[in-house]
KENUDREN-517522 format. One record per residue (C-alpha): chain; x, y, z; residue in three letters; residue number from 1. Coordinates in steps of 0.02 Angstrom, whole numbers, plus 32768, in hexadecimal, padded with zeros to 4 digits. Layout:
N
A / X / Y / Z / Ala / NUM
...
***
This chain:
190
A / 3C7C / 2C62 / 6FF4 / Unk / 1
A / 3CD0 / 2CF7 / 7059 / Unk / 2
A / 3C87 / 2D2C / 70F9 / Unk / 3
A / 3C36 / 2DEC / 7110 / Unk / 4
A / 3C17 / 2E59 / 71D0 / Unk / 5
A / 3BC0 / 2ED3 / 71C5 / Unk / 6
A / 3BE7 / 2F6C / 7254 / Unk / 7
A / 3B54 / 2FBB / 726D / Unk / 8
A / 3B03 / 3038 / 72F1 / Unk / 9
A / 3A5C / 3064 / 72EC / Unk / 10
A / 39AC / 3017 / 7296 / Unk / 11
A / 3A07 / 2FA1 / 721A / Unk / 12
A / 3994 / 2FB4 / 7176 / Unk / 13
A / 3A27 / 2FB8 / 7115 / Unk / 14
A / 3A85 / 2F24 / 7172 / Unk / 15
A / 39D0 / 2EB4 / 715E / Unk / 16
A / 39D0 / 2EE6 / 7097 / Unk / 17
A / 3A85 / 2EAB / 7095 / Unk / 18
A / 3A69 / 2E07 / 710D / Unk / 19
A / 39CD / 2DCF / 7096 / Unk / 20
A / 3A0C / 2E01 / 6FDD / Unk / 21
A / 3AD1 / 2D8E / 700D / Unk / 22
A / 3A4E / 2D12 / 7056 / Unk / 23
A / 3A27 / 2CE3 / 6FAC / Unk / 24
A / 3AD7 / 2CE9 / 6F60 / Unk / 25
A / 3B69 / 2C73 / 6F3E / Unk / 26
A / 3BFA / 2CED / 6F42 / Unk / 27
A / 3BE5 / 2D16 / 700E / Unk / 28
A / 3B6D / 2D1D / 70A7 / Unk / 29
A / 3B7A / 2DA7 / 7140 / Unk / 30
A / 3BB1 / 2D37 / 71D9 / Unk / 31
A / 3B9F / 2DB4 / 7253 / Unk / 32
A / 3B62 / 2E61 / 7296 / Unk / 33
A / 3BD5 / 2EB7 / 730C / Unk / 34
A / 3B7E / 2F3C / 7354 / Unk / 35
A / 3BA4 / 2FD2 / 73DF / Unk / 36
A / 3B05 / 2FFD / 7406 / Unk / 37
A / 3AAE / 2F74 / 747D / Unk / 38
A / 3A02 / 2FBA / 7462 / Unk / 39
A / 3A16 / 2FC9 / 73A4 / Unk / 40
A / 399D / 2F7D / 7339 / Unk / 41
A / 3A0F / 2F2D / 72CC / Unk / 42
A / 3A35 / 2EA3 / 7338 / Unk / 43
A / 3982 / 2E66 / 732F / Unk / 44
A / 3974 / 2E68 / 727C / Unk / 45
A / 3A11 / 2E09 / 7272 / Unk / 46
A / 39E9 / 2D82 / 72ED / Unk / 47
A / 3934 / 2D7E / 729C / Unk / 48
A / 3995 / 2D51 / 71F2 / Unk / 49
A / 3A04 / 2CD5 / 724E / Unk / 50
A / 3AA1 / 2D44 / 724B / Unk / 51
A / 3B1E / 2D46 / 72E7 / Unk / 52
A / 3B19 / 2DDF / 734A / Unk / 53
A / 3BB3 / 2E1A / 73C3 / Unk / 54
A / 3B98 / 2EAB / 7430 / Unk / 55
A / 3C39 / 2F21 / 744D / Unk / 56
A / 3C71 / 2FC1 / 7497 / Unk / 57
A / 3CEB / 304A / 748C / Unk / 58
A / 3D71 / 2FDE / 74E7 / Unk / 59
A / 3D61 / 2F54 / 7472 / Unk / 60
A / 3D6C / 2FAF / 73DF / Unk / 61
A / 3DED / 302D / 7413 / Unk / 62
A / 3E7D / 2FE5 / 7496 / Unk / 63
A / 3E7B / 2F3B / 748B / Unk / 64
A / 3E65 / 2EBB / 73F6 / Unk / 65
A / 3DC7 / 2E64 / 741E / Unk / 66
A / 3D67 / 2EA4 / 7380 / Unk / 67
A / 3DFF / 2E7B / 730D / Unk / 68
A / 3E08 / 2DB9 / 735E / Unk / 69
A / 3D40 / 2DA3 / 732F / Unk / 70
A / 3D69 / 2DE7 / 7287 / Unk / 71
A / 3DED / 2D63 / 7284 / Unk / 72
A / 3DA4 / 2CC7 / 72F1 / Unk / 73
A / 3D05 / 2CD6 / 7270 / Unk / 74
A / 3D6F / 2CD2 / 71BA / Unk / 75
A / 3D1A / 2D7E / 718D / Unk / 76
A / 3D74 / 2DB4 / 70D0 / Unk / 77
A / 3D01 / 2E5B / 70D0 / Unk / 78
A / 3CC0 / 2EE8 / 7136 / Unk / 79
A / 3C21 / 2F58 / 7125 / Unk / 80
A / 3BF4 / 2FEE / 7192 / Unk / 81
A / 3B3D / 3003 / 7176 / Unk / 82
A / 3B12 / 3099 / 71F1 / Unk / 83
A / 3BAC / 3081 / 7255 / Unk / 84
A / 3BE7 / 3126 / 72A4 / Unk / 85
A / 3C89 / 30FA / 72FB / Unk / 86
A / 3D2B / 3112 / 72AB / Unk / 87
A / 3D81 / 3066 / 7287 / Unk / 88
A / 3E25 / 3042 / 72CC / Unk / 89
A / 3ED1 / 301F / 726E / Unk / 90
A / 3ECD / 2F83 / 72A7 / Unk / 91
A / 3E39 / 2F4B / 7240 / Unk / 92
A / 3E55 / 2FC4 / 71C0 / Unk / 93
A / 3F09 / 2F8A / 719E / Unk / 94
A / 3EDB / 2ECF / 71A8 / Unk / 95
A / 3E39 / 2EFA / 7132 / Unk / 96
A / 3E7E / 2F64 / 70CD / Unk / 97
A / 3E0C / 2F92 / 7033 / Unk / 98
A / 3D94 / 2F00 / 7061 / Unk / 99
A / 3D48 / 2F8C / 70E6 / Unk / 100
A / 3CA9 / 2FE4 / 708F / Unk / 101
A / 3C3A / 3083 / 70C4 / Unk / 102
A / 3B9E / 30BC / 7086 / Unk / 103
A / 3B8B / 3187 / 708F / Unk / 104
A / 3AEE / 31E4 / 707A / Unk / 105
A / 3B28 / 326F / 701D / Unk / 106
A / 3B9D / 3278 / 6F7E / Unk / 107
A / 3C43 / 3280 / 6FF8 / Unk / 108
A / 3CC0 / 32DA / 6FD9 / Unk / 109
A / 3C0C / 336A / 7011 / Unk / 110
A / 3BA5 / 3341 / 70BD / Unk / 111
A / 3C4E / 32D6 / 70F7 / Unk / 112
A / 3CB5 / 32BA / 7199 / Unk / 113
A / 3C9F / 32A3 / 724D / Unk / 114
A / 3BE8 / 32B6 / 728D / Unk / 115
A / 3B8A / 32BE / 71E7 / Unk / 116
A / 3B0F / 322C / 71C9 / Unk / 117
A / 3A6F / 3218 / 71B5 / Unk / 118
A / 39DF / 3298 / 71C9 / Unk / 119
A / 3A93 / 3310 / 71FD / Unk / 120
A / 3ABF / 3303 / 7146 / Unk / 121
A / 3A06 / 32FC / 70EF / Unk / 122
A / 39DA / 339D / 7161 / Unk / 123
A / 3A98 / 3403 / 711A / Unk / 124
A / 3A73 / 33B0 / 705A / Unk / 125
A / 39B2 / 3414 / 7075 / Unk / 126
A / 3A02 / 34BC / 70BA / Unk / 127
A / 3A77 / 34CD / 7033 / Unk / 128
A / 3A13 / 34E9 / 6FB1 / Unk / 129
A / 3A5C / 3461 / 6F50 / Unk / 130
A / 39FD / 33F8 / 6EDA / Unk / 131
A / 3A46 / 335B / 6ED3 / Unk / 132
A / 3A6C / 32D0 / 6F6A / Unk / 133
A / 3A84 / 3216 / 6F73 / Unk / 134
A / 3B05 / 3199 / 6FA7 / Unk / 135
A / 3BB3 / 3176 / 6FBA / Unk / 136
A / 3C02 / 30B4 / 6FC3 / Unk / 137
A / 3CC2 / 30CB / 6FF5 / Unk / 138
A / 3D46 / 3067 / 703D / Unk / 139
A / 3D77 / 3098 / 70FE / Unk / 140
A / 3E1A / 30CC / 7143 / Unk / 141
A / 3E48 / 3130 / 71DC / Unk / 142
A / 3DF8 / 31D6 / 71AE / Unk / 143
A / 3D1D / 31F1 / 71AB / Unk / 144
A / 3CDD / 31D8 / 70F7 / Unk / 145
A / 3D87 / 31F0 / 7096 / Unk / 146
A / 3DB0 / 3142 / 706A / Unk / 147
A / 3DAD / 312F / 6FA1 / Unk / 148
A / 3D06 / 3140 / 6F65 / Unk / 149
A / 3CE1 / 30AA / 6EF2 / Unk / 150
A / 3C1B / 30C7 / 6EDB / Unk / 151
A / 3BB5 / 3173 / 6EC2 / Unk / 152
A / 3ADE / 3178 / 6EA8 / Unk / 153
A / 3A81 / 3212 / 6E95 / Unk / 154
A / 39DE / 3255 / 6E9F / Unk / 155
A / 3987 / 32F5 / 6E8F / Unk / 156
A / 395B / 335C / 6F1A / Unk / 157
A / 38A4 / 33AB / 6EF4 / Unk / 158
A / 3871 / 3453 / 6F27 / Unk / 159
A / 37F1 / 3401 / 6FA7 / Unk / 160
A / 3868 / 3384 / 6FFC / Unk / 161
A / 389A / 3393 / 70BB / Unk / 162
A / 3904 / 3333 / 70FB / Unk / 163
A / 3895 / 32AD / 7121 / Unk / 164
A / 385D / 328F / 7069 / Unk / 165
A / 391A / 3299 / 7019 / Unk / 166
A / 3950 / 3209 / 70B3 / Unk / 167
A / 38BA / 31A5 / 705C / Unk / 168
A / 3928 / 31C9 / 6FB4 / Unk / 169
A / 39CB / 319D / 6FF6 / Unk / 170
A / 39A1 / 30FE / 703C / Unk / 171
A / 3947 / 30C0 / 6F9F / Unk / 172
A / 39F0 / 30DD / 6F3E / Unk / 173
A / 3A4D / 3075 / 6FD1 / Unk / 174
A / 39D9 / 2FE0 / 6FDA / Unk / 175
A / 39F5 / 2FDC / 6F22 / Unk / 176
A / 3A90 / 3002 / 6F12 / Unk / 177
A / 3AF3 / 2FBD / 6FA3 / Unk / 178
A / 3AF0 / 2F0F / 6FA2 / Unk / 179
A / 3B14 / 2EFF / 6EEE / Unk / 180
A / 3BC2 / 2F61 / 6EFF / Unk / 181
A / 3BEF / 2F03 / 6F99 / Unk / 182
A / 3BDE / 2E5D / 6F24 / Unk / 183
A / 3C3E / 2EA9 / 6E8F / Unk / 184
A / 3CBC / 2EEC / 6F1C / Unk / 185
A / 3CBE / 2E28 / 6F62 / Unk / 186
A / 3CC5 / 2DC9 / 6EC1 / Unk / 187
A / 3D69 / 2E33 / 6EA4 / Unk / 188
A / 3DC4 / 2DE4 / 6F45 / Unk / 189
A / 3E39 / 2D4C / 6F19 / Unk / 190
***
């Protein structure tokens, strides 16, 4: 059985859909949450599902290797960013590399890079004028949302939508979508 984190930053819906659909698998289980945010939600939905939770800041994650040694100490063989907005470090992306996974919610390479997630993207898909959206599962490396993409969902954006109802859209194709490429993606490892 290998061993998933998930990094995640804000309200965690995607990191709960992942925690309860490896809950019922063979092939792995999320051990832990690392989070950056102390006040995210995440953590609580975690610890409500009986996942580990570990708090950690810029420092930790940037200048020394405190994040890499939990990665380590806790046998973790794969990483998901699920709403996780800092840039990861070569230090876990060399030591992970192509077992680190990001979902977008845009078709990347459009709505891509630094600063553009969430409502940020669904509000630039709207003002273009374009008429399809939907998600993005890639592998990470040192640069925002250019990692190969290995997974690519679309849906239509309607005349009507804001940027409210095409978020709705999006995260229907990641709570479908998501978990089952991180499994495929797992039951690849050796």
């Amino acid at each position: 059985m290998k061993n998933i984190a998930i990094f995640a930053s804000g309200s965690g819906t995607n990191a709960e859909n992942i925690i309860r659909y490896f809950s019922t698998r063979n092939c792995a289980k999320v051990k832990l949450v690392l989070c950056n945010r102390q006040q995210a939600l995440v953590i609580k939905r975690a610890e409500d599902l009986g996942v580990k939770t570990i708090f950690f800041d810029r420092n930790d994650f940037y200048t020394s290797s405190r994040v890499a040694d939990i990665l380590s100490e806790n046998s973790i063989d794969f990483i998901v960013l699920a709403g996780f907005l800092w840039l990861v470090p070569d230090i876990i992306t060399s030591t992970f590399n192509r077992r680190i996974v990001n979902i977008h919610p845009a078709l990347l390479p459009s709505y891509g890079g630094k600063g553009m997630y969430g409502d940020i993207v669904h509000k630039a898909v709207i003002a273009s004028g374009d008429r399809e959206s939907g998600i993005t599962i890639h592998y990470v490396n040192r640069n925002y949302d250019e990692g190969d993409v290995i997974f690519q969902a679309k849906c239509t954006v309607e005349a009507g939508d804001d940027h409210e109802s095409l978020a709705s859209k999006v995260h229907a194709l990641e709570y479908e979508h998501f978990p089952l490429v991180i499994e495929e993606l797992i039951e690849r490892l050796a």
